[in-house]
KOLFI-196835 format. One record per residue (C-alpha): x, y, z. Coordinates in steps of 0.02 Angstrom, whole numbers, plus 50000, padded with zeros to 5 digits. Example, Ala and Ser with C-alpha at 12.3 -4.5 7.8 and 13.67 -1.06 7.14 Angstrom:
REM KOLFI-196835
506154977550390;506844994750357;
END
This chain:
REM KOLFI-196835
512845024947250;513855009847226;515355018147305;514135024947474;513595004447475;515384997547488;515865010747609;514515007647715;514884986247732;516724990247730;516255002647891;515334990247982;516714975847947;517954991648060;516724989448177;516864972448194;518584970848178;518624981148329;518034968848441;517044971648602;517954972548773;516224970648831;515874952648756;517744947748808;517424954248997;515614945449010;516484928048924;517644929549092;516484935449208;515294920249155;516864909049165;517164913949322;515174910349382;515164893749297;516854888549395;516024896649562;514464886649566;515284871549500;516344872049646;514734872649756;513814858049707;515604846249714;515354854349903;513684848449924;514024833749845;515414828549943;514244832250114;512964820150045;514284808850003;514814809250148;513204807050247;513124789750136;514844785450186;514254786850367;512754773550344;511644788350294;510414787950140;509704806150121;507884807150076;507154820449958;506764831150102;508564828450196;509174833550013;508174848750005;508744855150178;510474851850147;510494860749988;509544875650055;510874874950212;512274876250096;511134891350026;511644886249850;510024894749757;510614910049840;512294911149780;511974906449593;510684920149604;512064933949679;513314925749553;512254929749404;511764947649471;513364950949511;513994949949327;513344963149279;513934976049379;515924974549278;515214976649141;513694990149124;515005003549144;515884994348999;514584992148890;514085011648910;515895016048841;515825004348719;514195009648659;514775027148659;516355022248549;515175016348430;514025029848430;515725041648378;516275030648236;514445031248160;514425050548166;516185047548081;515505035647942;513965044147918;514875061947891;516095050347762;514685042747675;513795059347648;515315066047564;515705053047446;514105060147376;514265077247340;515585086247450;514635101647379;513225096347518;513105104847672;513215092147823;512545097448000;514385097148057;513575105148238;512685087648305;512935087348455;513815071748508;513175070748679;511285074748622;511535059548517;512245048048647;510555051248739;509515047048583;509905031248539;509665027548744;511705026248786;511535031348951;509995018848977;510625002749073;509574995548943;508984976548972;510554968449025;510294969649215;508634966849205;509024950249108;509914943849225;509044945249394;507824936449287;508844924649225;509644921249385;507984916749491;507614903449343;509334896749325;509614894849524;507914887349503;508644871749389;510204869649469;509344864349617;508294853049516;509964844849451;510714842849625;509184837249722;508694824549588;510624818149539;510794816649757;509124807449770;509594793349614;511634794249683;512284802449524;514294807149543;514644821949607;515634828149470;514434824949321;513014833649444;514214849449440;514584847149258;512704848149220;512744864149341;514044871049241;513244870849106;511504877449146;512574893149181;513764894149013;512264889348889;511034899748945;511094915349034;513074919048944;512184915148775;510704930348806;511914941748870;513124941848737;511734942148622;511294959148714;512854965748717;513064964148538;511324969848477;511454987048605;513134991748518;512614989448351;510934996648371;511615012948448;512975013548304;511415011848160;510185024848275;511805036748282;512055035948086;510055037248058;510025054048154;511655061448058;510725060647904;509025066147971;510055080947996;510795081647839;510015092347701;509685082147545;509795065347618;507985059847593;508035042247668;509105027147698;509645011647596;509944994947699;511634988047682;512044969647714;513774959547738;512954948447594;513874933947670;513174912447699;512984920147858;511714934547820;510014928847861;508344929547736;507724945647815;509534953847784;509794946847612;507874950647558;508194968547639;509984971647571;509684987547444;507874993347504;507595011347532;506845015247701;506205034347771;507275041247871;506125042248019;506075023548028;507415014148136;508124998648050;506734985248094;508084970648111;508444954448239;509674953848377;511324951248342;511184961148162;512704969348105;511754978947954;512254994947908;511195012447845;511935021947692;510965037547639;510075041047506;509825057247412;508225066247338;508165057647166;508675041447207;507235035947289;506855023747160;508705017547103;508614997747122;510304999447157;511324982247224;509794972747266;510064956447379;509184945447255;510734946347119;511894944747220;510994930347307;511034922347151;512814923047126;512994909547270;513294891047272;511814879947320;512834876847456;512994894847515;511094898547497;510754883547600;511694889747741;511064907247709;509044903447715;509004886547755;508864871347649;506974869447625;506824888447599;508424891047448;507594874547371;505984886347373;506854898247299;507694890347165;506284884847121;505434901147108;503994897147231;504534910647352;505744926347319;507024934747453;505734949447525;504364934347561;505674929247687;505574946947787;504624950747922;504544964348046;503774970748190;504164977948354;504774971148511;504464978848687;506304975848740;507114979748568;505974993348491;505804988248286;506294971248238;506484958948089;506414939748069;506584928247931;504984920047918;504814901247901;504364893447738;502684886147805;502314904647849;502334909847683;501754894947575;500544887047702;500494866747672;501604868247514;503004870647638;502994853147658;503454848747464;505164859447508;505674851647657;505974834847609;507824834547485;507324833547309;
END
């Protein structure tokens, strides 16, 4: 079982290593919007400071009506929208790549098992690519007409109040900028990232519903400072097979399957190997306040876990805060010492 568990984490580090031409054509595309509707407010600021040159001090409503002439909330919307349309058909590849290299592990890790086993060599690749929802746009479009309305929404804010106080026009379009880069680029990637790897662990899931003998599924973490509580507390559990991995966006968790008979086999729990870390490590892991919990044996790894299910990502998991699961004694962990 040992040898399934470090096949499965050194699978998922391939898939990592493989990078995503998704993430790498969104980081440009987003580059490209941020540059775009910087370059629009240094217009509109330059017309306003030029109005001021000319003995003319804009009011809030001269403001307004400028920016609205230069239709600036209009193109940050069509910039955002726009972004999307290089890279669903992407992302859809992508996904699909994934999808092939689970079917690929999966059929690997059932074998270092007992080659004896008879594997359902016959899934159908393209049945599974509609399963786990590949050919579903999924929420990335939708995201960002969303986003867009909102974030064309502050970056007139930005201009009409930097205009009315006489802010420069370059640290108004820096502030712009910005509003683009930190926050719809942030939940896209995030997106990106969480569709891919959720397709790969729904692709591997359905290879061993299919298998016979493989009676469930063990969760596998990286085990790294930058695992979370949920992922460490989870690392080594044995879930049925007809539950997806309940885990949080951006998860790179793996499934490794699990025979009849060894159901109950604690296996590589998280907690040892949690153990095995510095202080240091556990702080960045959990947090501070929660590995000082820990270490002090007020709380243990699976108290950290939630999960529940999300209406745009389908079964999810947290790490729950420390007041969450000690109430007021929280506060006698947060505080060094």
């Amino acid at each position: 079982m040992d040898d399934v568990t470090g096949a499965a984490r050194r699978f998922r580090d391939e898939a990592r290593r493989r990078g995503s031409p998704a993430r790498a054509t969104l980081a440009r595309r987003y580059a490209q919007v941020a540059a775009g509707v910087r370059r629009d407010a240094l217009d509109l600021g330059r017309a306003v400071a030029a109005m001021r040159a000319g003995g003319m001090e804009p009011t809030a409503e001269l403001v307004a009506a400028l920016r609205e002439t230069h239709e600036l909330r209009a193109r940050t919307n069509a910039r955002l929208v726009t972004v999307a349309d290089g890279v669903l058909d992407l992302l859809d590849r992508e996904t699909a790549r994934e999808v092939r290299h689970a079917l690929r592990d999966a059929r690997a890790l059932v074998r270092l098992r007992d080659r004896s086993r008879t594997l359902a060599q016959l899934i159908d690749e393209t049945s599974v690519l509609n399963m786990v929802g590949v050919t579903e746009r999924g929420p990335l479009r939708e995201l960002l007409v969303a986003r867009a309305g909102r974030d064309a929404d502050a970056v007139a804010r930005v201009l009409v109040d930097g205009m009315v106080r006489g802010r420069t026009t370059q640290a108004m379009a820096a502030d712009v900028s910005g509003l683009i880069t930190h926050g719809s680029h942030a939940d896209a990637l995030r997106i990106v990232r969480t569709e891919t790897h959720r397709a790969r662990r729904e692709a591997a899931r359905i290879t061993y519903l299919r298998t016979p003998g493989v009676v469930g599924w063990r969760w596998v973490c990286s085990l790294t400072s930058r695992s979370c509580g949920l992922c460490w507390g989870m690392h080594g559990q044995v879930l049925p097979l007809n539950q997806p991995m309940p885990t949080h966006p951006n998860c790179s968790c793996e499934l490794a399957p699990v025979w009849a008979g060894e159901e109950t086999d604690p296996g590589e729990l998280g907690t040892a190997l949690f153990d095995a870390l510095t202080p240091a490590e556990q702080d960045q892991a959990i947090g501070a306040a929660a590995a000082r919990a820990y270490r002090a044996g007020a709380i243990t790894l699976p108290d950290l876990a939630r999960t529940g299910r999300s209406p745009q990502w389908g079964p999810t998991g947290r790490q729950a805060s420390l007041r969450e699961v000690l109430g007021d004694r929280a506060q006698d962990f947060y505080r060094a010492g």
